[in-house]
N, C-alpha and C positions, 0 to 999 in steps of 0.2 A: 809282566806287571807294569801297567802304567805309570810312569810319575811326573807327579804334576808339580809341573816347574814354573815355580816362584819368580812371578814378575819383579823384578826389579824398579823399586820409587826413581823417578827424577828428581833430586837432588837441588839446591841452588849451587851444589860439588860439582855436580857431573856438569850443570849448566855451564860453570865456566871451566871445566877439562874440556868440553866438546868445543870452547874456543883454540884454545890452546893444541889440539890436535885438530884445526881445522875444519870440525864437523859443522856442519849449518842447525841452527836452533827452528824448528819447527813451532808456532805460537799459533791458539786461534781462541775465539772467546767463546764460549758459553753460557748460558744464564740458568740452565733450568736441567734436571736430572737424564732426561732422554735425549736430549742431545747432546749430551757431555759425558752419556753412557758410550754414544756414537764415536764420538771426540776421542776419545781416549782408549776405544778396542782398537780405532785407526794407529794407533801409536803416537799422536802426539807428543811432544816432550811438556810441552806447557800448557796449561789453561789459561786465560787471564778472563775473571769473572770482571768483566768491563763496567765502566758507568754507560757504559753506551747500552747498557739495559734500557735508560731510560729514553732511548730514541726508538730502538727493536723494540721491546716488551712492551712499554705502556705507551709510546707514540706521542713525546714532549718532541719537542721540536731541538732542544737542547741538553747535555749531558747536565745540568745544574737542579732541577727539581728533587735528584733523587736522593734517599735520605739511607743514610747509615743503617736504621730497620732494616730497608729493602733492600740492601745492598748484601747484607746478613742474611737475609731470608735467600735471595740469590745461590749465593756462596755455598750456604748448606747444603742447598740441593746438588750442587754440582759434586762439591765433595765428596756425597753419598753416593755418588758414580764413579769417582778417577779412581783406578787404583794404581796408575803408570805416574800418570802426569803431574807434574808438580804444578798446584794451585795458586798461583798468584789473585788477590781483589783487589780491586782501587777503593782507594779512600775518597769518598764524594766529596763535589766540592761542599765548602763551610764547614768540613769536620776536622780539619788541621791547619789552613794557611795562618790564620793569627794567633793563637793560641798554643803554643810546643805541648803546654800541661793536657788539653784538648787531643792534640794531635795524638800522645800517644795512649790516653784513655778509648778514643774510636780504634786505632789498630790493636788495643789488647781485645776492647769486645770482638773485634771480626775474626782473632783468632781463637780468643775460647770459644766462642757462642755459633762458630761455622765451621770449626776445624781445618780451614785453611793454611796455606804454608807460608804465605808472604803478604806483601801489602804492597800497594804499587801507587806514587804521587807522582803529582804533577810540578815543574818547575827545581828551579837551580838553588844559586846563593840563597837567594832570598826565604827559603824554606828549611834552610842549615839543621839551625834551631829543632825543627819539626824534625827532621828526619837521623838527628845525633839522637835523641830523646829515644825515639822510636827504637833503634841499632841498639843504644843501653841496655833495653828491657830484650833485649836476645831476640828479637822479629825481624827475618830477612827485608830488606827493602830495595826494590825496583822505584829507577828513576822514571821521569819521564821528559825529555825536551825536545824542542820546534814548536810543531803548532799543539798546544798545548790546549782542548778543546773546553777547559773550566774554566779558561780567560776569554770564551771567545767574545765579549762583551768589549772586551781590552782593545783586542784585534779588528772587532768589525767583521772580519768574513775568513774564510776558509782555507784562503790562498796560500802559497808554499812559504814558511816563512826561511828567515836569515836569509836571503838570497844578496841584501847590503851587507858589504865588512863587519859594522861594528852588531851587529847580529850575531853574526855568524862567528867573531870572537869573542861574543859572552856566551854563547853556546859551546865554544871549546873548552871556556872558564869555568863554565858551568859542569858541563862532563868532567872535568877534570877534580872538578871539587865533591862531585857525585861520588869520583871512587876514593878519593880520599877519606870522604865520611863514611865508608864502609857498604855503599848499594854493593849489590852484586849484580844487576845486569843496571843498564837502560835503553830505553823505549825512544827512537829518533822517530817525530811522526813530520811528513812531508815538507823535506829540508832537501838541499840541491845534492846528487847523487854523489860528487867529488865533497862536499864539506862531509857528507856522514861517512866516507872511505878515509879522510882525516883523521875524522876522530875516532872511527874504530881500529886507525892503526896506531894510536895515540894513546888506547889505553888496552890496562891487563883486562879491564872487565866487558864482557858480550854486550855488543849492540844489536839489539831486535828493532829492524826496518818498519817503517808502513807508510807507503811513498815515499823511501829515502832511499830508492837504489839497491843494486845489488852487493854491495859492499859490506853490506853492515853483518854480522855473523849467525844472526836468523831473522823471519819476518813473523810478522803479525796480521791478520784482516778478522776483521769481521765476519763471525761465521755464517749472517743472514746475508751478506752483499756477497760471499763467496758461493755460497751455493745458488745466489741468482734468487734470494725470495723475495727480496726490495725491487719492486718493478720502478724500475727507471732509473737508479743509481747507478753510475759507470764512469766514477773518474778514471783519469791515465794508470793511476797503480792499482786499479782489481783487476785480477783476472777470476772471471767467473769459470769455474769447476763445473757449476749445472746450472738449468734452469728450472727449480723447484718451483716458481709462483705459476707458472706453464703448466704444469705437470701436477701439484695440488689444485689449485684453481679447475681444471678440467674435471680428474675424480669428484672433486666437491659438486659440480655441476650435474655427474654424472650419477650418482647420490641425488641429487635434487631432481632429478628426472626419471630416475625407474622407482623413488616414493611416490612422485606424482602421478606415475604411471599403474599405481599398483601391482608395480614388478618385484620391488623388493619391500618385504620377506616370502622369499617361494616356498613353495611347500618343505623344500631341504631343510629350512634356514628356521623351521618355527618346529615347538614339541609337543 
């Protein structure tokens, strides 16, 4: 008699035992049901339904266009796939930095309306407010600091930040007051490989890397830059897994050529 054994949920529990017993936290994002089906039979630990949907999915140029709705609709799709992973979304920008009463009305809808497990911001002190409110109403929260991609209007461009001192000690400040207010991971996005080994030995809660080195206690990428379907993307911290836009790109062509050819549908293929 077979028995079928019961996957066990990822946790934001297990998340930080798997620091604490030095396991590495495995992150990637998803946006949409078939590939977060994929994501998560791989074993993933984490999903993170990203804002960066709106660069993948609908092709903004920036993580800022996308709105709460879509962020939702996202969400749900993915959820309706993980049954391992534990689901973190981001909060788009405009729907929590000025507003705390705001901030936590958009993480209640994402979590009744998508059934996800957490919510995931951007930024330190300055978001206190937003992200105590949030913890009150009992919603896991993931931080996020370095290059912080809803300010990039702030920054100008892409580049690694805190690489200056006093950067890199309000990002200590920052992390530090992250776990105070009760996150349970955060998010270091491309910061100097020794500041994120700082701080993730600096504090009790998991650092998830992306371009921050190997120190941090799991990584994060994008799962269209990982699998190589973004032609032409290759900063220093991807490593591409495959090359999917090669290998789609080709079939779709090759599709477009045995129609044109009146090869396909062969006698097999029609009733």
């Amino acid at each position: 008699m077979s028995v079928n054994k019961e996957i066990k949920r990822v946790t934001t529990h297990s998340i930080q035992a798997m620091k604490a017993n030095g396991e590495k936290i495995a992150m990637l994002t998803a946006y949409d049901y078939t590939m977060a089906k994929i994501v998560d039979d791989a074993g993933m630990d984490v999903i993170l339904v990203g804002d960066s949907a709106s660069n993948v999915m609908a092709g903004h140029e920036t993580t800022l266009p996308i709105t709460l709705d879509q962020m939702i609709y996202h969400a749900s799709s993915v959820v309706r796939a993980a049954s391992r992973s534990l689901v973190v979304v981001d909060l788009p920008f405009g729907s929590y930095q000025g507003n705390s009463k705001e901030a936590l009305s958009s993480a209640i809808r994402i979590m009744k309306e998508s059934g996800a497990h957490a919510v995931k911001l951007e930024g330190g002190i300055e978001i206190a407010e937003s992200i105590s409110r949030i913890l009150t109403a009992g919603i896991p929260v993931m931080g996020h600091l370095g290059l912080t991609p809803q300010s990039i209007y702030k920054f100008g461009t892409y580049t690694v930040r805190a690489k200056e001192e006093a950067e890199a000690q309000k990002l200590r400040d920052d992390a530090m007051k992250l776990q105070e207010l009760g996150c349970f991971a955060v998010v270091l996005e491309k910061i100097p490989a020794q500041l994120a080994k700082e701080v993730t030995d600096s504090l009790q809660i998991p650092t998830i890397g992306i371009g921050a080195g190997q120190y941090c206690d799991g990584q994060v990428l994008v799962i269209h830059d990982m699998l190589g379907m973004n032609k032409g993307f290759r900063p220093r911290f991807l490593r591409q897994y495959a090359s999917l836009y090669e290998v789609m790109n080709e079939a779709v062509q090759g599709y477009v050529s045995d129609v044109k050819a009146k090869d396909f549908p062969s006698e097999k293929e029609q009733y």
